[in-house]
N, C-alpha and C positions, 0 to 999 in steps of 0.2 A: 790594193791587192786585187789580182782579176778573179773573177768565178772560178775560170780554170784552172787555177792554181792553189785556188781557194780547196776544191775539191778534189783534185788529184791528192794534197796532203791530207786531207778527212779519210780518203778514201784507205791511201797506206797506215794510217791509226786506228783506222775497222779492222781493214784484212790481220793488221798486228796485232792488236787485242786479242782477236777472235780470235787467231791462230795460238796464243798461248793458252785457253781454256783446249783446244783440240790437240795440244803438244802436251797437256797435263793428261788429260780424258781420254783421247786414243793413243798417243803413244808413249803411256808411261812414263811422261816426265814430272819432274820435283812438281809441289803444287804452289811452289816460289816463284814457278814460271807465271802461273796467273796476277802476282802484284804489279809487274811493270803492264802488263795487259791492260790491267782497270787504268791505270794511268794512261796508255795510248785509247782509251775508249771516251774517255772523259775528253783530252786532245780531240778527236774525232767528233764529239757533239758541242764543242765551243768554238773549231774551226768553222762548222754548219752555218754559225751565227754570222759569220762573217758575210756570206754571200748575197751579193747584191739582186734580193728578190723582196718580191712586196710582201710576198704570204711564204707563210714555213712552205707546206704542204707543194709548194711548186717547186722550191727550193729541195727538198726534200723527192720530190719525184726525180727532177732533172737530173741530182744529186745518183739515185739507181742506176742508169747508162753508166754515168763513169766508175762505178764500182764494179759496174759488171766487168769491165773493159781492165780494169784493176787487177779484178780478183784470175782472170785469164792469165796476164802476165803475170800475176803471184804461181801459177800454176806451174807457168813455164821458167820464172827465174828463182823463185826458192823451193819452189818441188821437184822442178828437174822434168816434168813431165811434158812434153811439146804438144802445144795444142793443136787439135784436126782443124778443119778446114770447117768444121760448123760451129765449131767455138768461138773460130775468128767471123764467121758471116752474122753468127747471132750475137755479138759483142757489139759488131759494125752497126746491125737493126739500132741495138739499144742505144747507140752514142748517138746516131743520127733522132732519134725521139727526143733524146734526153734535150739534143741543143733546140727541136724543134717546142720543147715545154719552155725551154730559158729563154729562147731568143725568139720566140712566135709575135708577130704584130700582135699587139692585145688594142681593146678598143680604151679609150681615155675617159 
């Protein structure tokens, strides 16, 4: 399984989790919506494991860009809200970091 793939699915079981404590907490929904949450949370930090890094903590950084880049498009396809033009620049920043933390020559 590639990183990227690896991550993209981590990333949709944060944004999910976290969105059903914010669907209970701000918009007054059942607080039943937080049980499958903790289950997509848990999915989200055993996926982490998967990815082909030496050290958590890079893993782990890398992992920030594409959540950012995530949680943009959660914006725009389950909240309906279309993002400006500094969501998508500063989404861009972070991906371009994140692959340069994953994929950076390191020394042997």
């Amino acid at each position: 399984m590639t990183s990227a793939l690896v991550y993209i699915g981590a990333a949709l079981a944060e944004i999910a989790g976290c969105f059903t404590f914010w669907a209970w907490l701000r918009l007054d929904k059942s607080p039943w919506w937080v049980a499958p949450g903790i289950g997509s949370l848990c999915l989200f930090a055993y996926l982490l494991t998967l990815v082909e890094a030496d050290n958590a903590g890079r893993a782990y950084a890398a992992y920030g860009g594409v959540y950012i880049v995530s949680a943009v498009l959660w914006l725009w396809v389950a909240e309906g809200a279309k993002p400006d033009r500094w969501d998508l620049i500063g989404a861009a920043i972070c991906l371009v970091g994140a692959a340069i933390i994953l994929w950076g020559p390191r020394a042997a």
